[in-house]
N, C-alpha and C positions, 0 to 999 in steps of 0.2 A: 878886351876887358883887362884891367888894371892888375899887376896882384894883389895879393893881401898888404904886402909888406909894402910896395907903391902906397895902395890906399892907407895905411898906417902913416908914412911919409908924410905924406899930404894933408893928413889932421894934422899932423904933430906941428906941420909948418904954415898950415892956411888959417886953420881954427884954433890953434894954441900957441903961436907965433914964436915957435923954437926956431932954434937958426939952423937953415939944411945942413951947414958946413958940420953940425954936432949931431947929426942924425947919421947913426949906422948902427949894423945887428947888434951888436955886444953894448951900446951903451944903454943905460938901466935909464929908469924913468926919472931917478936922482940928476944922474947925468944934466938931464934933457933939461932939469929945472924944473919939472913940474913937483906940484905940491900936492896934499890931498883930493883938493878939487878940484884940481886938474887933470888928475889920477882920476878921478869921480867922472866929470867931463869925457874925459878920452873914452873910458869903459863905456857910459852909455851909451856916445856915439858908434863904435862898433858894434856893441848889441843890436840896437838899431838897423845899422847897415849890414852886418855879415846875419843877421837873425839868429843870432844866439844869445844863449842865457849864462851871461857872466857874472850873477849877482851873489851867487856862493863862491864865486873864484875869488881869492885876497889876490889882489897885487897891490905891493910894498913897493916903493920905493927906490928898491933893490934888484925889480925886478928888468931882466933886459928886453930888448924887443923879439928878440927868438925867442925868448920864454913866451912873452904877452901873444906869441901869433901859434905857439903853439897850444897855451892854454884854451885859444880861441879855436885852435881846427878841433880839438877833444872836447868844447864844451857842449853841451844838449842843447839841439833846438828852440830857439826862443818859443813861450808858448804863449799863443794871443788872448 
């Protein structure tokens, strides 16, 4: 099974077509290029896939991918 941060990888460059060479822990979601809806985009799909409820979590911009995976190990259970 993949890790988190793999599976993070792999959106960022299969389904939102960031370049892997610019994917690593400390770069923020600005970095990556994404925009709001991208930002928007990405959130869902881990909710989605890890089953949590990220929809009270802000991530800006600003935020880097060690933040976004650990906002996601501390967010509550998605509820169905």
């Amino acid at each position: 099974m993949a890790s988190r941060y793999e599976h993070l990888t792999r959106l960022l460059t299969e389904k939102l077509n960031v370049a892997p060479d610019t994917v690593h822990p400390d770069a923020t979601l600005a970095d990556l290029g994404l925009d709001s809806l991208a930002i928007a985009e990405l959130t869902m799909s881990l909710q989605d896939d890890w089953h949590v409820d990220l929809e009270a979590v802000s991530t800006p911009p600003e935020t880097t991918l060690t933040h976004l995976l650990t906002l996601a190990d501390t967010a509550p259970p998605a509820t169905t």
